[in-house]
C-alpha positions in Angstrom: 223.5 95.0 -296.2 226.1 93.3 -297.8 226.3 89.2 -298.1 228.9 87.6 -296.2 230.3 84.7 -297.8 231.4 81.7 -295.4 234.9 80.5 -296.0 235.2 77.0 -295.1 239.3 76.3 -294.9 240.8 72.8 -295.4 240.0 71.6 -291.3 236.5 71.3 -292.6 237.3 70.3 -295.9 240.1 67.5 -295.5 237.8 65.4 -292.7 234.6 65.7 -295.1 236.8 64.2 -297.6 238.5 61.6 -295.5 234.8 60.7 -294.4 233.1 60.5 -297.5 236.0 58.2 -298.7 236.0 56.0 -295.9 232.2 55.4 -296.5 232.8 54.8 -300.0 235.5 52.0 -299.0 233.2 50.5 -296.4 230.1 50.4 -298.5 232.8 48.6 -302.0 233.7 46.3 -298.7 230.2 45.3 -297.9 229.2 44.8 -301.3 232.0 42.9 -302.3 231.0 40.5 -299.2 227.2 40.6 -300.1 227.8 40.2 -303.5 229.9 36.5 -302.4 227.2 35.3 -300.1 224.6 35.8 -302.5 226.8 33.8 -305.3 227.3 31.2 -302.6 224.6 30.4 -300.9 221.8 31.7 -303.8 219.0 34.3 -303.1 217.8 32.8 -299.8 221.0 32.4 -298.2 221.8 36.0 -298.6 218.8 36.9 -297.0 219.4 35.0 -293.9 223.1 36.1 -293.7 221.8 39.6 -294.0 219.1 39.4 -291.2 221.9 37.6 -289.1 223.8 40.7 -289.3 221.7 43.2 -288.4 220.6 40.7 -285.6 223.9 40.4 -284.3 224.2 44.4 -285.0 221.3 44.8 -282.1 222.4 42.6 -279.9 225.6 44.3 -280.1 223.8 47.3 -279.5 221.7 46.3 -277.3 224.0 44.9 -274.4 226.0 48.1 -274.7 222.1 50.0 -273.8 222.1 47.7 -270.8 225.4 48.3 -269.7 225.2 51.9 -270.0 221.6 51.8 -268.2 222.6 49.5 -265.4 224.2 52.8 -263.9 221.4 54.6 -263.9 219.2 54.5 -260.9 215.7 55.9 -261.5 
């Protein structure tokens, strides 16, 4: 039995490289933005701005669940 070898060509490659650049560019954004709370507004502050986010980030979420439940009738 012989091994076949998987070629991957450049439509898998290209996106996985977009992808793993755009993650890098988001993460250098939110650090960047963490890194200016927490010099503003000290150790505490950061903390609250960061929970308000991912507060915000499930209500976001959240509604969206609603919305896309309200259609469903059980």
């Amino acid at each position: 039995m012989e091994d076949e070898q998987v070629k991957l060509g450049s439509r898998f490659w290209l996106p996985l490289i977009g992808l793993i650049v755009g993650i890098g560019i988001a993460g250098l954004v939110l650090f960047l933005i963490f890194g200016r709370v927490w010099y503003t507004w000290g150790v505490l502050g950061a903390l609250v701005f960061l929970f308000a986010c991912v507060l915000l980030f499930a209500w976001i979420v959240d509604r969206r669940d609603r919305r896309r439940r309200a259609n469903i009738e059980y």
